[in-house]
C-alpha positions in Angstrom: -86.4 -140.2 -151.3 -83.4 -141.9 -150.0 -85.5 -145.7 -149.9 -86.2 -144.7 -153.6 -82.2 -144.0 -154.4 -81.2 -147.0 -152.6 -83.7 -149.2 -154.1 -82.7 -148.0 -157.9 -79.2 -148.3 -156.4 -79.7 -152.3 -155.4 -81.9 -153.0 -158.6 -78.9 -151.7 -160.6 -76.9 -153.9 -159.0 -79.0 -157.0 -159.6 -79.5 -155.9 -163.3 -75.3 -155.7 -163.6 -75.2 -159.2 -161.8 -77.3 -160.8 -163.5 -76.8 -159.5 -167.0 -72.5 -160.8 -166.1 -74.2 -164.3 -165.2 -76.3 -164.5 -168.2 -72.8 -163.6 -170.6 -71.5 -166.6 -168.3 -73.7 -168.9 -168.8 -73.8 -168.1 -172.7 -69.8 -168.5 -172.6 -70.5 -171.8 -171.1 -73.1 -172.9 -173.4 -71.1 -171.8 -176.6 -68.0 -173.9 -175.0 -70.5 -176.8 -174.6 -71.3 -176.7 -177.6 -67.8 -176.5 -179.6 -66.2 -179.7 -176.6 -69.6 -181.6 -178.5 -69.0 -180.7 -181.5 -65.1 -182.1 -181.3 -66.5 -185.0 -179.5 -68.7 -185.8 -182.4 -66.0 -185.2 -185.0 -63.7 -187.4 -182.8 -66.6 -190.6 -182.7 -66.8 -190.1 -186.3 -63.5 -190.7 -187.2 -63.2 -193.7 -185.0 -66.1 -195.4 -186.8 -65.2 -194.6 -189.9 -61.6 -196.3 -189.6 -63.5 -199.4 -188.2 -65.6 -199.8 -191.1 -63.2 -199.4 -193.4 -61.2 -202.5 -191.2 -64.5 -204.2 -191.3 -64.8 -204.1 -195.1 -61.0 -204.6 -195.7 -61.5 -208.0 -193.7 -64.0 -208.7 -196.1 -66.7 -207.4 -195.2 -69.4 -206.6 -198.3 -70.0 -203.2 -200.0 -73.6 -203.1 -198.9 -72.7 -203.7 -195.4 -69.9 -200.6 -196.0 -72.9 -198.9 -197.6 -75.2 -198.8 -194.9 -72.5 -198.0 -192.4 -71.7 -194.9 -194.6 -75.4 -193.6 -194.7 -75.8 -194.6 -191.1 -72.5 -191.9 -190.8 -74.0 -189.4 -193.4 -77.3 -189.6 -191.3 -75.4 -188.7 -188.4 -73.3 -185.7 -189.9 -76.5 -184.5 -191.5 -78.6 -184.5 -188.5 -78.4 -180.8 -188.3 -76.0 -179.5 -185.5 -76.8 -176.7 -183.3 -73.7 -175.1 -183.4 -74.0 -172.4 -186.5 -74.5 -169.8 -183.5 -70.9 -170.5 -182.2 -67.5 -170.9 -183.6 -68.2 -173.9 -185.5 -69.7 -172.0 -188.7 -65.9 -171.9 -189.7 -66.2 -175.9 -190.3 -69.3 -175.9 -192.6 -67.1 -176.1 -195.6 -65.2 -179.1 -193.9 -68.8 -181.0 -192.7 -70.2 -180.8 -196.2 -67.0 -182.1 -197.7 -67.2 -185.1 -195.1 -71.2 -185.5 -196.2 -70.2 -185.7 -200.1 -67.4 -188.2 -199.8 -70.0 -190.3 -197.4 -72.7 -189.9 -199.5 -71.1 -190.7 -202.8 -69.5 -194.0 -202.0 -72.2 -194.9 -199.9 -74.4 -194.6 -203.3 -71.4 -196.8 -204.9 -71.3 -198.8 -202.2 -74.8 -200.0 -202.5 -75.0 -200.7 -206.1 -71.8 -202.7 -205.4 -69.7 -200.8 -207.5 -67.4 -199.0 -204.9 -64.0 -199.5 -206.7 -60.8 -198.9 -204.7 -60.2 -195.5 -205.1 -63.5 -194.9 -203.3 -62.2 -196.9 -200.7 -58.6 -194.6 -200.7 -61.1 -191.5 -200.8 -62.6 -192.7 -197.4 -59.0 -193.6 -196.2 -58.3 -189.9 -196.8 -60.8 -188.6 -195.4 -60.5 -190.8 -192.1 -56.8 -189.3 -192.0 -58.3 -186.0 -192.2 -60.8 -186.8 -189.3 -57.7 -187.6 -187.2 -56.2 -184.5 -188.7 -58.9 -182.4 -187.1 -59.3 -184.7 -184.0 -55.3 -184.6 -182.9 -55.7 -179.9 -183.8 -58.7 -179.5 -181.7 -59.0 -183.0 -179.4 -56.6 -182.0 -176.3 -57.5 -180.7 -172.8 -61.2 -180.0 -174.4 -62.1 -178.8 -170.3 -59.5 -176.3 -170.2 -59.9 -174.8 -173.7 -61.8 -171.2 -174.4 -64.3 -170.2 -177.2 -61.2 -168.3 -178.3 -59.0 -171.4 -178.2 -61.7 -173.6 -180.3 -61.7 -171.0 -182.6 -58.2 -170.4 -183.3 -57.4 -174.6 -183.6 -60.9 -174.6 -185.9 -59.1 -171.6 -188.0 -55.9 -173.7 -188.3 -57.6 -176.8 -189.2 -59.3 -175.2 -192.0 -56.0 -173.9 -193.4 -54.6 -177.6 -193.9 -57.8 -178.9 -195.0 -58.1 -176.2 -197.9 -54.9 -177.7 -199.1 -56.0 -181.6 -198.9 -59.3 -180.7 -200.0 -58.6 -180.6 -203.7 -57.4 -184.3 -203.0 -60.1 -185.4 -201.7 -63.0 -184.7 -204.0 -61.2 -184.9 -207.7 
């Protein structure tokens, strides 16, 4: 009887270790996740100001075109992260999508006018906007922390948004 007690006793054990590795590694994934995401955002932002530099050295509004859907195609390519933090940027990646999408389309009939170009401006500040919350000591940072810098992005974007898509 007492091989039986210690064995349940030991198998408990195990189960509890395991079970506190398993929350671990899911923490770790999640965090994964979230550094990619901000990564992504961050690499985004970068090539968008270049093409706008590119096309404002004259560069032609089908070559801006293509580099916009080659961005949309990017953003659009479905991110894994709706099971973490990130759902709080949807709003903020479809907003992103639209503007790429719409002067791409623009773009490519060659009737981008400037305002489309200051509409990409914008939202290449607002890149760096999210990129300068969320873009420091991405190693060191939580779930928690992601989440709380995602929180306050979204509270300045709300109020540029309205700016952005008019």
């Amino acid at each position: 009887m007492t091989n039986w007690k210690l064995t349940t006793i030991i198998l408990a054990i195990l189960l509890g270790i395991s079970l506190m590795w398993s929350v671990q590694q899911r923490a770790n994934f999640e965090k994964n996740q979230l550094r990619t995401y901000v990564l992504q955002h961050g690499s985004l932002n970068h090539t968008l100001k270049t093409t706008i530099e590119a096309y404002e050295q004259g560069g032609s509004q089908k070559e801006l075109g293509e580099q916009l859907l080659l961005m949309y195609g990017y953003l659009s390519n479905g991110y894994p992260y709706w099971d973490t933090t990130a759902y709080h940027m949807s709003d903020f990646d479809d907003g992103i999508r639209r503007v790429l999408y719409v002067v791409h389309r623009k773009a490519r009939g060659n009737v981008a006018t400037q305002q489309d170009i200051d509409r990409l401006k914008d939202l290449q500040l607002l890149t760096q906007r999210f990129r300068d919350t969320t873009g420091n000591n991405l190693e060191r940072k939580t779930v928690d922390d992601f989440e709380s810098e995602f929180i306050e992005f979204m509270a300045y974007y709300e109020t540029q948004k309205e700016y952005l898509f008019k």
